[in-house]
N, C-alpha and C positions, 0 to 999 in steps of 0.2 A: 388440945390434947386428943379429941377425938377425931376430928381430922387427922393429924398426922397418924392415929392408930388406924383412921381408914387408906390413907394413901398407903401406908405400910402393906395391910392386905391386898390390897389391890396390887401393886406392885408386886409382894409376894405371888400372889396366884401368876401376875403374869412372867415372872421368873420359873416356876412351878413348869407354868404349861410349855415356855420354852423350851428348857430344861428337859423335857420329856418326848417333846417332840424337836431335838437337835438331829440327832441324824436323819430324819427324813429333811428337814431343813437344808442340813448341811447337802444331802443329796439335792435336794431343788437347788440350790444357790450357789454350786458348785459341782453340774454333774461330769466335767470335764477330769476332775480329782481320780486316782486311781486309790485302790482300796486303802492304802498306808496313809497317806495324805488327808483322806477323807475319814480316819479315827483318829487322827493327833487331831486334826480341827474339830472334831467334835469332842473331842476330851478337853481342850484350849476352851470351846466355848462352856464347857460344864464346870470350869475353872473361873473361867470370866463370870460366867452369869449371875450369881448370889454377890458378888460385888456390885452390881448393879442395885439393891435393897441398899446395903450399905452408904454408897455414896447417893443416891436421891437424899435419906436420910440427914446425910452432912452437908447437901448443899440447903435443906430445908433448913438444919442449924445453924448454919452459917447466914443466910438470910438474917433469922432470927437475932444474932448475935449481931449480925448490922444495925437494926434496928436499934442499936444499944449506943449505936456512934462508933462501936468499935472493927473499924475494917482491916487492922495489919494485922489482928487476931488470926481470925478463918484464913488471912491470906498464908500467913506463915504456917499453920496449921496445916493448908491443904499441900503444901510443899511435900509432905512426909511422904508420899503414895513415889513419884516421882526419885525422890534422893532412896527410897528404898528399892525401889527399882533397879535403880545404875547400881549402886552398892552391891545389889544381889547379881547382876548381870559382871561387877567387875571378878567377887568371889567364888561365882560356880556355873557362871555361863558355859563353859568349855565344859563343866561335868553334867549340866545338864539343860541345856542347851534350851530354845523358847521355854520349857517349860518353867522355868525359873521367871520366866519373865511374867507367866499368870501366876503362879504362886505370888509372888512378890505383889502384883498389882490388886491381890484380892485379901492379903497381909495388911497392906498399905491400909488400902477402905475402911477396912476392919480398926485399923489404928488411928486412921484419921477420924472416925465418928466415937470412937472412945477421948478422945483428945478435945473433941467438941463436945460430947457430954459432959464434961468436966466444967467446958466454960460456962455452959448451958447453967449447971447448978450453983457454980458460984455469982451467978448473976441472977439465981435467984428463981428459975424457972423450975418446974418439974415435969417431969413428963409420967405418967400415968397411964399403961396400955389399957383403954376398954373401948368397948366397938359394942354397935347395936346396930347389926343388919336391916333393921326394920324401922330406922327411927328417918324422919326428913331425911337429915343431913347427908348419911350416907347415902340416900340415894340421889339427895344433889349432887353430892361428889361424885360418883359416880356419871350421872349426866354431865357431870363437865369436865371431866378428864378422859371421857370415850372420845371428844371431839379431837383432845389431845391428841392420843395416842392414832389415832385414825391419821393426824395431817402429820406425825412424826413416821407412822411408816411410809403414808403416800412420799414423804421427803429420802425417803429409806430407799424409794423405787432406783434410781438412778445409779445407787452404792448394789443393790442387787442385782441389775445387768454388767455391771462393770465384773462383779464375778461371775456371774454367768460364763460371761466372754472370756472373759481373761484364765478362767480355768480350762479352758482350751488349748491354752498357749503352754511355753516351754514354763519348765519351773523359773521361778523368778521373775516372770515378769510382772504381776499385779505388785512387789515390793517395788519393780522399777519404774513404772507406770505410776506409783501413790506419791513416790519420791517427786515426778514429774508435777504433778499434780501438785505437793505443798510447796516446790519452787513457784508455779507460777502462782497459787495463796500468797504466797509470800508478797514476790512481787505488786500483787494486783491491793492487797493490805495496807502497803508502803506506799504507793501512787495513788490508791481511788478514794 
């Protein structure tokens, strides 16, 4: 319990700090974007971002609820982010267009770790928020999810020049380029 109330912080701050520092982001990581482009993406990513708390949380519950033997649980479970998705995209896509589609995917999060909370207590667990800044723990946590996130963005570098560059180019083509890209995922998935 106190762990997961530290990862929560931690995560939070680091949602916080993004969150706050999005447009200058968005301007580094995209300074190719012209002014319009470069405020739907930064409203998109302040849409996206707090879903990111959310589902850490649900994949730690879902973990957790493996643990139990039970895996078609969390799998069907995590399905809802997805089917709420397409469903919102088939009924108000055309009225409002990507934005439906952070809405939906931050909806989703949000209902998928309510859905696991549910399994969570019928299986008998609780969860209890307390944190103590100063105690071991968190600050072991701490030292071992810095390394984390350190090798997840150094893995991040590669996704960051690809927009760099490609926000250079004609509109559409980082979607055409990404499409390229999960084709040959695909492929290399299937053969390697």
């Amino acid at each position: 319990s106190e762990l997961l109330s530290e990862l929560i912080v931690i995560i939070t701050f680091v949602v916080i700090v993004l969150m706050l520092l999005a447009p200058l982001v968005i301007s580094i990581i995209a300074p190719g974007y012209d002014i319009a482009l470069k405020k739907m993406t930064v409203t998109l990513t302040l849409i996206f971002l707090p879903g990111l708390i959310f589902s850490a949380v649900s994949s730690i519950y879902s973990t957790m609820i493996n643990a139990f033997n039970k895996f078609s649980t969390p799998a069907i479970i995590e399905l809802i982010t997805p089917i709420l998705i397409v469903a919102s995209l088939l009924l108000w896509g055309k009225e409002f267009g990507v934005y439906i589609f952070a809405w939906a995917s931050l909806f989703g999060s949000i209902i998928t770790l309510l859905a696991l909370s549910s399994v969570i207590r019928r299986l008998g667990m609780k969860f209890s928020f307390g944190i103590n800044f100063k105690s071991d723990s968190f600050k072991e946590t701490f030292k071992l999810v810095t390394p984390f996130f350190a090798s997840a963005a150094s893995s991040q570098a590669v996704v960051f020049f690809f927009c760099l560059i490609t926000s250079f180019l004609v509109p559409g083509s980082l979607t055409i380029l990404s499409y390229g890209e999960k084709i040959c995922d695909l492929i290399f998935n299937i053969f390697v």
